[in-house]
N, C-alpha and C positions, 0 to 999 in steps of 0.2 A: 505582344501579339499572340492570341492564341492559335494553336495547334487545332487546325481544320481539314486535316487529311481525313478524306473517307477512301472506305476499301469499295470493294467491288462482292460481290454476293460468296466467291467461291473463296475468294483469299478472307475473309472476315472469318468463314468458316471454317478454313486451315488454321487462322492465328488464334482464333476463338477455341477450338478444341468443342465446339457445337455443334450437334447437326441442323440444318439447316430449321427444323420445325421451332426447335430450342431456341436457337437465334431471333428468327421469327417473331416470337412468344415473348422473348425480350423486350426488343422492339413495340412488340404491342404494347407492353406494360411500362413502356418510357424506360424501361433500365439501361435502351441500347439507342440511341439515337438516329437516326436514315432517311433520307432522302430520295426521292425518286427525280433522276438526271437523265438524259437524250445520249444514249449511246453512240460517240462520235460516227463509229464505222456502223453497225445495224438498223441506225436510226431510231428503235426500241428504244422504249422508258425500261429503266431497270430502279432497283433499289440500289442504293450506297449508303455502307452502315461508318458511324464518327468511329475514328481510331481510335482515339483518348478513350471512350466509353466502352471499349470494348478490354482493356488493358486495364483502364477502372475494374472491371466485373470478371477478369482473369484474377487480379490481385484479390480482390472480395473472396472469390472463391479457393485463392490458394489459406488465405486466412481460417477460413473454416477450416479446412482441412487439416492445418499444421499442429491446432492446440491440439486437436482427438490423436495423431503421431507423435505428440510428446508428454503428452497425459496431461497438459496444464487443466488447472479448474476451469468451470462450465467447457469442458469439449464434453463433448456428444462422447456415449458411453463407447467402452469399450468391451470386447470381448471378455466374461468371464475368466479366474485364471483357469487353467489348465488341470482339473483334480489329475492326484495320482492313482490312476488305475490304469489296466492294462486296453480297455476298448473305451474311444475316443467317439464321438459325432463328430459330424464334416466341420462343424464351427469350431469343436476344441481341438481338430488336426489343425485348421485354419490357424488360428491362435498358437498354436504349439509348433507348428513350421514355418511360418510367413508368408506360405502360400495361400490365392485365394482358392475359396471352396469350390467356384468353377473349374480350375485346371487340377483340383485333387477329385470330383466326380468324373474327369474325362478319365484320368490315368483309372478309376473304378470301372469304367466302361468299356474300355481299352486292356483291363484286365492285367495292368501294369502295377497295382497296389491292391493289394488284398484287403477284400473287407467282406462283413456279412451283411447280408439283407434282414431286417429283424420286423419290415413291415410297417407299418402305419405307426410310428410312438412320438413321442413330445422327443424332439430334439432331431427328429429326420430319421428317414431308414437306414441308412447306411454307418456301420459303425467299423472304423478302421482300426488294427492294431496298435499300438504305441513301435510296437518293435518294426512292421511295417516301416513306419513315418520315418524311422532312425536311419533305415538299411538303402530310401528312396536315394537316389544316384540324382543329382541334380548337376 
């Protein structure tokens, strides 16, 4: 017998890790399968998205993800290494701490990690210390 549990709109998108448009968009394109059912208590049609396909396309997506975190062949590339010099762009602190490049331009903005502004260049404006990244209290 198969497994024909459908969610409800809000819990698909809890277990999904989707927002709502995403999910949607899925659906459109057959990835996610749903139904529209009679709302015992509103009386309202609503959508109800299939379990299995949703857990299908979590696993899909953890798949992607896991070669490019363990370097196997064909993963999507990864971050350049790290040259050895003294000033970094956000992508090679990114690479060189583990941190993403958004919570290392906040502590920039926040004035919590030193860096200079060098303007408009290939690699981003902002260029952080290496000694900075070291000294970051995490």
């Amino acid at each position: 017998m198969q497994n024909t549990e459908y969610l409800t709109r809000e819990i698909a998108v809890q277990h999904s890790g989707l927002a709502l448009r995403r999910l949607n968009e899925h659906a459109a394109a057959g990835r996610i399968r749903r139904r529209k059912i009679k709302d015992p208590v509103s009386g309202r049609k609503q959508w109800v998205y299939l379990l299995a396909d949703i857990e299908r396309w979590r696993m899909e997506a953890l798949k992607e993800k896991l070669p490019a975190a363990i370097g196997a062949p064909g993963a999507r590339s990864l971050p350049a290494a790290v040259p050895d010099c003294q000033w970094l762009t956000i992508d090679q602190a990114e690479a060189y701490t583990g941190l993403p490049a958004s919570y290392l331009q906040q502590l920039i903005q926040k004035r919590q990690l030193k860096a200079r502004d060098v303007g408009v260049r290939p690699g981003g404006r902002w260029r952080v210390a290496r000694v900075a990244l070291d000294k970051l209290a995490l």
